[in-house]
C-alpha positions in Angstrom: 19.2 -24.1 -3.9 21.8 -25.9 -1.7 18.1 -27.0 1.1 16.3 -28.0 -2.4 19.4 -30.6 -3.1 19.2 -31.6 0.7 15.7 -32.7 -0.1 16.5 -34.5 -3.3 19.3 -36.5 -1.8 17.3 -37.2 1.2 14.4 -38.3 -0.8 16.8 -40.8 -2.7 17.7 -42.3 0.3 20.8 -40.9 0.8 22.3 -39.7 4.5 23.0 -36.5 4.3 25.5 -34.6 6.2 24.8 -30.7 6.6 26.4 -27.7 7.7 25.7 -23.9 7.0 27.1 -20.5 8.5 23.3 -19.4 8.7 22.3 -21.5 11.6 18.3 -20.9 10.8 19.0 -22.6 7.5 21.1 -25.5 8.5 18.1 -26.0 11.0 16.0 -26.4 8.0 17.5 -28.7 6.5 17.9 -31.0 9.7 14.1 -30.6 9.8 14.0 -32.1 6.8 16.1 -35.4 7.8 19.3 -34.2 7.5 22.4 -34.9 10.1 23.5 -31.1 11.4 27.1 -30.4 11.6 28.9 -27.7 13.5 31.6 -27.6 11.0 32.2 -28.2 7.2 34.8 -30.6 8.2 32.8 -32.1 10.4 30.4 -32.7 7.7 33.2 -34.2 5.4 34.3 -36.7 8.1 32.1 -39.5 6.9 30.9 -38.4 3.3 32.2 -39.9 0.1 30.6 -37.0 -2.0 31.1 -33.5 -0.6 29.1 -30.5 -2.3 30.0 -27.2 -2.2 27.0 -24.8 -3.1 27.7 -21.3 -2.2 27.3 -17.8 -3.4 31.3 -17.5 -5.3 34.6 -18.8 -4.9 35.3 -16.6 -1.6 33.0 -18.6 0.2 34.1 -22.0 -1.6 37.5 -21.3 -0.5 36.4 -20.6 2.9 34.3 -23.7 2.9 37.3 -26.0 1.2 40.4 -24.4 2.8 39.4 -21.8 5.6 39.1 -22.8 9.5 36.8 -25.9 10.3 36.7 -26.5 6.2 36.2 -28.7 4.2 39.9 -30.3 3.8 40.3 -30.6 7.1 38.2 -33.5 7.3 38.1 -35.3 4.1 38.2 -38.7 4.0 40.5 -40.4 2.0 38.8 -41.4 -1.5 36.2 -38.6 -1.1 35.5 -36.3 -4.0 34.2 -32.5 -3.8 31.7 -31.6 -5.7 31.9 -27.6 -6.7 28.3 -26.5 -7.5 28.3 -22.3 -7.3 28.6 -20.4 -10.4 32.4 -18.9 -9.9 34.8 -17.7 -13.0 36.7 -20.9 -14.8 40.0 -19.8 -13.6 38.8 -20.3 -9.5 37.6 -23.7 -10.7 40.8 -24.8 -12.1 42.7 -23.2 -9.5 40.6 -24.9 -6.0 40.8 -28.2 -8.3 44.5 -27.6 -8.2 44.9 -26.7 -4.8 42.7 -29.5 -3.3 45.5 -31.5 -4.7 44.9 -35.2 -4.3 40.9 -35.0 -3.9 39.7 -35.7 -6.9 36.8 -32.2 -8.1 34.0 -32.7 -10.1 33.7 -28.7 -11.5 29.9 -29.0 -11.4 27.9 -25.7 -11.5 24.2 -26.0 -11.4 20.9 -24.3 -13.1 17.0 -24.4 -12.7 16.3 -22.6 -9.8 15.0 -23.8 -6.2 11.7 -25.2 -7.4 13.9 -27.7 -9.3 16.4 -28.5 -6.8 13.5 -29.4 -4.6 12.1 -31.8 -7.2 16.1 -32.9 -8.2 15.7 -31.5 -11.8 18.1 -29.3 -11.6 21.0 -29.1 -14.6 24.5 -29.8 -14.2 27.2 -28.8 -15.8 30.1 -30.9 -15.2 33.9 -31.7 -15.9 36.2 -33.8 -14.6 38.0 -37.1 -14.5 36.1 -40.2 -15.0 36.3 -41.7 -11.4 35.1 -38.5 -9.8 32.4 -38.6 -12.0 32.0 -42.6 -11.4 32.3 -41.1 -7.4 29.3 -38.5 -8.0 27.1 -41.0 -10.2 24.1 -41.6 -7.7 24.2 -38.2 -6.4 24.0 -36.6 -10.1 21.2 -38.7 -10.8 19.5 -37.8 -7.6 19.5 -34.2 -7.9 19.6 -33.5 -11.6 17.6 -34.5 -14.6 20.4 -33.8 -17.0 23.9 -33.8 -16.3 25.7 -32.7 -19.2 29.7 -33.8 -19.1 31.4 -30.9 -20.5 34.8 -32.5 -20.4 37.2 -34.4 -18.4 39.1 -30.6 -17.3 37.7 -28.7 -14.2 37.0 -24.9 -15.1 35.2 -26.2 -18.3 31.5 -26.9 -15.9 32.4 -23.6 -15.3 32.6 -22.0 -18.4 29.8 -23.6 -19.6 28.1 -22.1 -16.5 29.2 -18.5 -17.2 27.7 -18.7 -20.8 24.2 -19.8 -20.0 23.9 -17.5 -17.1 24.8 -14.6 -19.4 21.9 -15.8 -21.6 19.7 -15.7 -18.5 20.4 -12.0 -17.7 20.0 -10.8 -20.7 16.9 -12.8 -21.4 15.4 -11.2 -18.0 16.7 -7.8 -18.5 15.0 -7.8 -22.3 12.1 -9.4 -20.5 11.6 -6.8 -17.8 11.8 -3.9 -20.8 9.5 -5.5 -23.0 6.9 -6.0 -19.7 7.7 -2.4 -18.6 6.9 -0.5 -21.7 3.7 -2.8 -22.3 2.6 -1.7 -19.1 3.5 1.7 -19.8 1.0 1.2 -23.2 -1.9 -0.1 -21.1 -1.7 -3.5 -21.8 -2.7 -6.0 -19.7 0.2 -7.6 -18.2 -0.9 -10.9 -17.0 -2.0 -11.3 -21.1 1.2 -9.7 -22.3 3.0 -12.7 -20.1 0.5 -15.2 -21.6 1.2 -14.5 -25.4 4.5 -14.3 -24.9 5.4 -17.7 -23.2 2.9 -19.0 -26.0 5.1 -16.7 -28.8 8.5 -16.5 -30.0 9.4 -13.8 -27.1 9.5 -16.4 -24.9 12.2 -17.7 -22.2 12.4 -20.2 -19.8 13.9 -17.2 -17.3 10.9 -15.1 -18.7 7.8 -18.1 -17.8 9.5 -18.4 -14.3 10.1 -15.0 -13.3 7.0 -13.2 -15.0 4.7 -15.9 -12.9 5.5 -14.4 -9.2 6.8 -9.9 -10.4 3.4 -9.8 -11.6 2.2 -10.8 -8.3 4.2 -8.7 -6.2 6.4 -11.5 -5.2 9.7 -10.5 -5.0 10.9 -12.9 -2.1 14.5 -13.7 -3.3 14.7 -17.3 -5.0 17.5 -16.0 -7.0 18.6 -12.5 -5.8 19.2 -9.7 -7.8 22.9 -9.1 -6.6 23.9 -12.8 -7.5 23.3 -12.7 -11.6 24.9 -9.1 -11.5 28.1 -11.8 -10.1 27.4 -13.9 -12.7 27.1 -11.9 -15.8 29.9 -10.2 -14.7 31.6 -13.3 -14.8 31.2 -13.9 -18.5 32.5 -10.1 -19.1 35.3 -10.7 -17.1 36.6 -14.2 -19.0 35.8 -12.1 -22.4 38.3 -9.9 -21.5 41.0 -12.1 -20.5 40.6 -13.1 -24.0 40.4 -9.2 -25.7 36.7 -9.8 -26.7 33.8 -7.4 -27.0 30.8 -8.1 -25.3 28.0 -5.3 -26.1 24.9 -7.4 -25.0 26.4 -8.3 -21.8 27.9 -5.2 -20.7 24.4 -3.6 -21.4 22.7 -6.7 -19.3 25.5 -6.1 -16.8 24.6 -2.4 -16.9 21.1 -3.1 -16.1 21.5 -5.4 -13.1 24.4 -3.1 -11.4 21.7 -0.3 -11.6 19.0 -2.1 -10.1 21.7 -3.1 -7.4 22.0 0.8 -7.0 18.3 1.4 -6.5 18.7 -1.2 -3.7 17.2 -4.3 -5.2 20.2 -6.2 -4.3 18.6 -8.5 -1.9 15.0 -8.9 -4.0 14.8 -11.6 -6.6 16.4 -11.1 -10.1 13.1 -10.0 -11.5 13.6 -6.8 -9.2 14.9 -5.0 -12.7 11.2 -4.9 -13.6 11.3 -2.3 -10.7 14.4 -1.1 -12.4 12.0 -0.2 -15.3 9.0 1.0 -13.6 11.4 3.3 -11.5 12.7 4.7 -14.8 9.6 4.6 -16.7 7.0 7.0 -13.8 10.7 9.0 -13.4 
């Protein structure tokens, strides 16, 4: 996701300033036009806009506030941009501690074929000047930012609910494609009526396309939407609510973490199933 926004910026003209603890990626995105960095802060020095896009808010506190971060080189009038899918409580709380530097809270979805294209969806909250700061950027990456409200942890919260709908979508996807398979149906037709049908889902079009192929090469890995449903269980029961459909989604993705799918893309539960199903 974070080389797919690279692009976008870069292709809107944008100079953009890179740096990643994975050197082979940060060399992919200086392939692609962008200024390599040998430190987050270094990459801060001379940006107005600084994004954040990360796996959870351990690594966004160690890119903001850990050695060679973030903070350490911020310019003065430069706002951060949060973009990783972490619980509504970090959000407020780095917004908080950043103290001064204005945070847009603004967690992103569509995957890394639309990050590449700068489709992607934002979900954003904060204060009207950091999102008069992160204007051109939005636009360059997304094509819908939706301002959730003028409080960081909102973006977030917003961001925990639709990924809950995503897991459960794909885990009740991967079932339904399991058991068809298990009746002798052809799957690549099964696929077909449903993303014509009502059983369809935008998680269930783009994931079907590659499992039936074989393709599990991680665009979104298995071990990341376990984080984020677990997310939305987690801020249901700060508030003392019941959440069957996500605990059994939950359920579902910490197995197929078990059966060592972690590092495989999201769709890996349909191997989840078929495991299950020959067993």
């Amino acid at each position: 996701m974070g080389l797919g926004v690279v692009r976008a910026l870069l292709g809107k003209g944008f100079t953009v300033r890179a740096h990643d603890i994975v050197a082979a990626r940060q060399a992919m995105a200086v392939e692609l036009g962008a200024v390599g960095c040998a430190s987050a802060a270094e990459a801060a020095r001379s940006s107005s806009v600084v994004i954040t896009l990360v796996v959870d808010a351990t690594q966004t506190r160690d890119a903001l506030f850990g050695k060679g971060g973030v903070r350490e080189g911020l310019m003065a009038g430069a706002v951060v941009m949060m973009c990783s899918t972490i619980a509504p409580a970090d959000a407020e709380s780095i917004a908080a501690e950043l103290a001064g530097t204005p945070m847009l809270d603004a967690p992103i979805s569509g995957g890394p074929a639309r990050a590449h294209a700068g489709t992607l969806s934002v979900m954003a909250a904060g204060s009207e000047p950091a999102f008069a700061a992160c204007e051109a950027v939005l636009a360059a990456m997304s094509a819908k930012c939706f301002r959730v409200s003028m409080r960081p942890g909102d973006g977030s919260r917003m961001k925990v609910v639709n990924n809950m709908l995503a897991a459960a979508n794909l885990a009740a996807g991967c079932e339904a494609m399991a058991l068809a398979e298990k009746l002798g149906l052809d799957a690549k037709q099964v696929r077909d009526v449903v993303n014509a049908s009502s059983g369809g889902s935008w998680i269930f079009t783009d994931r079907m396309a590659r499992a039936l192929e074989g393709d599990f090469t991680p665009h979104a890995a298995a071990r990341v939407l376990t984080k984020d449903v677990g997310l939305f269980t987690d801020v249901a029961r700060s508030l003392g609510l019941e959440t069957p459909m996500a605990d059994c989604a939950r359920e579902i993705f910490l197995d197929t973490v078990r059966r060592g799918y972690a590092e495989e893309d999201d769709a890996a539960v349909l191997k989840r199933y078929r495991d299950l199903y020959e067993n």
